[in-house]
Backbone bond lengths (Angstrom), bond angles and torsions (degrees), N, CA, C in turn:
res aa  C-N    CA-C-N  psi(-1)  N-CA   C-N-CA  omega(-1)  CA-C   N-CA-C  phi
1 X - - - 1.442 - - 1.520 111.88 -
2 X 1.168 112.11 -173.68 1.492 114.88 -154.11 2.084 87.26 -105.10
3 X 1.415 97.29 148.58 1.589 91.07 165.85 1.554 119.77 -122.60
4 X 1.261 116.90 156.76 1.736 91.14 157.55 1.656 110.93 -142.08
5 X 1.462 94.87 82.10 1.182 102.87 -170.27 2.102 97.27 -103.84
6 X 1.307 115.90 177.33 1.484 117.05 -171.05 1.392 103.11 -141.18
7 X 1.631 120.56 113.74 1.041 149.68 154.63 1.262 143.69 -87.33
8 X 1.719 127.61 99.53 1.276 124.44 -179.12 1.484 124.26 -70.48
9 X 1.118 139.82 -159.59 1.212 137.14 161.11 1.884 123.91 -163.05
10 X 1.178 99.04 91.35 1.761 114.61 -169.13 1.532 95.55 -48.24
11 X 1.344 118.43 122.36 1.677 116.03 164.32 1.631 104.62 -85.59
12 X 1.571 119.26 -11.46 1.275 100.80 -166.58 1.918 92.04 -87.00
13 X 0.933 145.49 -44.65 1.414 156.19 164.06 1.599 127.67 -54.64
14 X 1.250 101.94 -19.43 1.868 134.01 -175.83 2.266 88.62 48.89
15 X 1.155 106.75 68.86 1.684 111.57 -172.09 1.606 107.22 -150.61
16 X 1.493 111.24 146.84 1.130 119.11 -158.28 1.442 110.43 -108.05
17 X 0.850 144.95 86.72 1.624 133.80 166.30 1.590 136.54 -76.28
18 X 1.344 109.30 104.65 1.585 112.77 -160.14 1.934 88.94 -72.80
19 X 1.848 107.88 140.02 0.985 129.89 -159.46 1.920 119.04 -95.96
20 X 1.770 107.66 -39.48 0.961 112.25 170.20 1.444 126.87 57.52
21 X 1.611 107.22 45.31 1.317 120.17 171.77 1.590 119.72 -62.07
22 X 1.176 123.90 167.00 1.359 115.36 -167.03 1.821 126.37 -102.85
23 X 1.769 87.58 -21.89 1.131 104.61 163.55 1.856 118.37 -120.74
24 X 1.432 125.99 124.55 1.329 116.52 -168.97 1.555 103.76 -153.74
25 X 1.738 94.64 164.81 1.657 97.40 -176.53 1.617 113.31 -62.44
26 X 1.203 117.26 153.44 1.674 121.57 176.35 1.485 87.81 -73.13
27 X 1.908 98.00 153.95 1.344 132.49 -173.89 1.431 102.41 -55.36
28 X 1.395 126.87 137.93 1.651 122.88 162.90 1.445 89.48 -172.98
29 X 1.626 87.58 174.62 1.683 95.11 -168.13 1.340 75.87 -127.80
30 X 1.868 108.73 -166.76 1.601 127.75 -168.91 1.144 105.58 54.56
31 X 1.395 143.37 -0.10 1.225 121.43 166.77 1.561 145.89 -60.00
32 X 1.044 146.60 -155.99 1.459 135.77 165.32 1.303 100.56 -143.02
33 X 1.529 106.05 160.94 1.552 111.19 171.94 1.694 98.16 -142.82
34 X 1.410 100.74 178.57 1.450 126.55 -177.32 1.344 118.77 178.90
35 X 1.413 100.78 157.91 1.487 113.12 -161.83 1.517 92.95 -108.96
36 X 1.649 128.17 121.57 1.371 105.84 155.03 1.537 107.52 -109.96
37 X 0.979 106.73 118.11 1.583 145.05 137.72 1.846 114.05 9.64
38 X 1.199 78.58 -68.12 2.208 96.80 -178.30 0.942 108.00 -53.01
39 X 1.407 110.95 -47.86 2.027 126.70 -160.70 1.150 107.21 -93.64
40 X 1.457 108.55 -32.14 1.743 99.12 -170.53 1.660 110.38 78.47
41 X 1.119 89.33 39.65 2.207 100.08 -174.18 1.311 103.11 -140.92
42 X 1.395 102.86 149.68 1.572 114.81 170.29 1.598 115.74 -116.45
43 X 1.832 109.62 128.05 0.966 106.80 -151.02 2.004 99.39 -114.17
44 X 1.554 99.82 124.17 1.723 88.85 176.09 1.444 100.92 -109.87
45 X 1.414 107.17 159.03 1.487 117.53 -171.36 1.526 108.94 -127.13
46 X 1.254 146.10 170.51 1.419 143.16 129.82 1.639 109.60 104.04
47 X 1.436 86.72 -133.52 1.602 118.56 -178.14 1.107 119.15 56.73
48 X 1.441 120.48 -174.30 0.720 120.63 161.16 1.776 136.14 -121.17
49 X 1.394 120.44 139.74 1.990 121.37 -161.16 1.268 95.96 -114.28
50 X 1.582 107.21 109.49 1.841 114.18 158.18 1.377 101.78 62.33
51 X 1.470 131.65 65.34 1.395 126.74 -130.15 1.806 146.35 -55.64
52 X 1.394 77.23 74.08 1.697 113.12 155.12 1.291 120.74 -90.85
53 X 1.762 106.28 124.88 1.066 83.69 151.92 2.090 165.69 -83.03
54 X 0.992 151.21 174.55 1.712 123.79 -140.30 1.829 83.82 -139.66
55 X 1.122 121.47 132.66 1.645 136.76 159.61 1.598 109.81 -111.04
56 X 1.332 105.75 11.85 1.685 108.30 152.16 1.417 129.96 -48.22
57 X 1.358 105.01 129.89 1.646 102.85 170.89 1.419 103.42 -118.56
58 X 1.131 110.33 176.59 1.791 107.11 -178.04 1.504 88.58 161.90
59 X 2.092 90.11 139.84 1.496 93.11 -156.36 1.744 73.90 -139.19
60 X 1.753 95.45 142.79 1.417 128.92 174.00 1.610 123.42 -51.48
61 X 1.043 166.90 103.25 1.610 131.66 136.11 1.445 128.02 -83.06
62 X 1.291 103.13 115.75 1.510 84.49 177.56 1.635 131.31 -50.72
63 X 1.373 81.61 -50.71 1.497 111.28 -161.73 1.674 106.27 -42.64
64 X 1.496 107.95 -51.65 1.615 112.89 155.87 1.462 132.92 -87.55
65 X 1.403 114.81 -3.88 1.151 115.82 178.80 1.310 127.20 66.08
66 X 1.083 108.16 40.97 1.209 133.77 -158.40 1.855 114.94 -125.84
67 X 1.688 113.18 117.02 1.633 104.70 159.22 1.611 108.62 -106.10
68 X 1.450 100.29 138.75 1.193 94.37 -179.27 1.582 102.28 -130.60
69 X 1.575 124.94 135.48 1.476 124.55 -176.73 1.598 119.38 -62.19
70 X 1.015 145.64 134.68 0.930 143.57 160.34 1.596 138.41 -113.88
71 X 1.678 98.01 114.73 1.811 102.38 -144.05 1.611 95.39 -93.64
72 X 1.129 107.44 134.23 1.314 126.81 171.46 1.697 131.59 -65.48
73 X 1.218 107.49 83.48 1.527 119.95 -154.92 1.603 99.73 -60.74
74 X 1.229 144.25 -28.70 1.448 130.49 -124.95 1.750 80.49 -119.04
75 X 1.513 123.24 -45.38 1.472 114.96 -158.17 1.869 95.72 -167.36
76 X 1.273 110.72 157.62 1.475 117.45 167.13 1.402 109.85 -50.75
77 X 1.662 126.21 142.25 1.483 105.01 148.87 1.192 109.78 -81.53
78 X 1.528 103.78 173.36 1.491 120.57 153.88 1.730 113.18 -43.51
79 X 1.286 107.16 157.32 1.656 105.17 163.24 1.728 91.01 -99.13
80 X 1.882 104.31 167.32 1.108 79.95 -170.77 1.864 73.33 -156.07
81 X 1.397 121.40 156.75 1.337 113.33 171.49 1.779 95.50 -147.93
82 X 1.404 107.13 127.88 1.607 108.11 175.70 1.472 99.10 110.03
83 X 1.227 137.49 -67.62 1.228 137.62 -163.46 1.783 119.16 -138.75
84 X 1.003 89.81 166.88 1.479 117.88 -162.54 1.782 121.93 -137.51
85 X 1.330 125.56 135.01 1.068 116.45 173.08 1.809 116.81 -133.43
86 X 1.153 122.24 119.44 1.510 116.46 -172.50 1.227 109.05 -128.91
87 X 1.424 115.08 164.31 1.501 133.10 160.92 1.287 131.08 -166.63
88 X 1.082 100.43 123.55 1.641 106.57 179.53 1.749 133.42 3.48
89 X 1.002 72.63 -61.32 2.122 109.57 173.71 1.764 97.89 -23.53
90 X 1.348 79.03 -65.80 1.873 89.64 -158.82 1.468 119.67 -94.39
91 X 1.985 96.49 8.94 1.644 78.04 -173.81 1.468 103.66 -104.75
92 X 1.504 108.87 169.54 1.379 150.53 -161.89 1.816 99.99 -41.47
Protein backbone atom coordinates (compact mmCIF):
# COMPACT_ATOMS: atom_id res chain seq x y z
CA UNK A 1 0.00 0.00 0.00
CA UNK A 2 0.82 3.46 -0.45
CA UNK A 3 2.38 5.44 2.66
CA UNK A 4 2.75 8.95 3.62
CA UNK A 5 4.93 8.87 6.18
CA UNK A 6 8.22 11.66 6.30
CA UNK A 7 11.75 10.73 6.52
CA UNK A 8 14.94 12.72 7.12
CA UNK A 9 18.30 11.52 6.63
CA UNK A 10 21.43 12.64 9.02
CA UNK A 11 24.63 12.65 6.64
CA UNK A 12 26.61 13.20 9.74
CA UNK A 13 25.34 9.56 11.27
CA UNK A 14 24.38 8.14 7.55
CA UNK A 15 20.62 7.37 9.80
CA UNK A 16 17.15 8.00 9.13
CA UNK A 17 14.67 9.47 11.49
CA UNK A 18 10.96 9.19 10.59
CA UNK A 19 9.51 12.81 11.50
CA UNK A 20 5.71 12.50 11.96
CA UNK A 21 4.37 15.84 11.13
CA UNK A 22 0.82 16.42 11.82
CA UNK A 23 -0.24 17.88 8.82
CA UNK A 24 1.10 16.18 5.33
CA UNK A 25 0.61 15.48 1.62
CA UNK A 26 -1.80 12.34 0.94
CA UNK A 27 0.03 9.03 0.01
CA UNK A 28 0.93 8.74 -3.90
CA UNK A 29 3.66 7.53 -5.81
CA UNK A 30 5.26 9.10 -9.29
CA UNK A 31 5.94 11.96 -7.55
CA UNK A 32 9.14 14.14 -7.52
CA UNK A 33 11.03 15.83 -4.91
CA UNK A 34 13.78 18.46 -4.39
CA UNK A 35 15.80 20.14 -2.11
CA UNK A 36 15.91 23.97 -2.42
CA UNK A 37 19.00 25.12 -1.19
CA UNK A 38 18.02 29.11 -0.60
CA UNK A 39 15.09 28.20 1.72
CA UNK A 40 16.33 25.38 3.38
CA UNK A 41 12.91 23.39 2.26
CA UNK A 42 12.07 20.35 0.58
CA UNK A 43 9.89 20.61 -2.21
CA UNK A 44 7.42 17.55 -3.50
CA UNK A 45 5.48 17.95 -6.62
CA UNK A 46 3.00 15.69 -8.74
CA UNK A 47 2.17 12.09 -8.60
CA UNK A 48 -0.11 10.40 -8.58
CA UNK A 49 -3.57 10.04 -5.56
CA UNK A 50 -5.98 6.96 -5.84
CA UNK A 51 -5.04 7.14 -9.48
CA UNK A 52 -5.47 10.67 -10.30
CA UNK A 53 -3.48 12.59 -11.48
CA UNK A 54 -2.07 15.56 -8.53
CA UNK A 55 -0.51 19.32 -9.60
CA UNK A 56 0.12 19.64 -5.85
CA UNK A 57 3.06 21.29 -4.52
CA UNK A 58 3.93 21.23 -0.89
CA UNK A 59 7.10 22.25 0.62
CA UNK A 60 8.95 20.63 3.76
CA UNK A 61 10.49 22.46 6.93
CA UNK A 62 12.43 20.68 8.85
CA UNK A 63 13.25 22.93 11.28
CA UNK A 64 9.36 22.95 12.24
CA UNK A 65 8.39 19.93 10.89
CA UNK A 66 6.10 21.10 9.11
CA UNK A 67 4.38 20.45 5.23
CA UNK A 68 2.70 23.11 4.16
CA UNK A 69 0.67 23.26 0.53
CA UNK A 70 1.48 25.78 -1.61
CA UNK A 71 -1.35 27.13 -3.98
CA UNK A 72 -0.45 28.57 -7.07
CA UNK A 73 -1.95 32.05 -7.36
CA UNK A 74 -1.06 33.13 -11.02
CA UNK A 75 -2.32 29.79 -13.10
CA UNK A 76 -2.88 25.85 -12.63
CA UNK A 77 0.29 23.77 -12.70
CA UNK A 78 0.89 21.10 -14.89
CA UNK A 79 0.27 17.58 -13.28
CA UNK A 80 3.34 15.96 -13.51
CA UNK A 81 4.47 12.22 -12.50
CA UNK A 82 8.37 11.18 -12.63
CA UNK A 83 9.94 14.50 -12.92
CA UNK A 84 10.39 17.82 -11.93
CA UNK A 85 12.19 20.91 -12.96
CA UNK A 86 13.25 23.95 -10.57
CA UNK A 87 15.26 26.99 -10.04
CA UNK A 88 15.96 29.37 -7.79
CA UNK A 89 14.88 32.28 -10.07
CA UNK A 90 11.28 31.65 -9.70
CA UNK A 91 10.85 30.35 -6.42
CA UNK A 92 8.51 31.70 -3.77
Amino acid sequence: GLHDDTWVFDVRTHSWTEMNPTNKPSPRVYHTMVYDEKHDKTLLFGGNISNEPSDELWEYDYEKNTWTEIKNKAKQLYTSMWHLAYHVLFSH
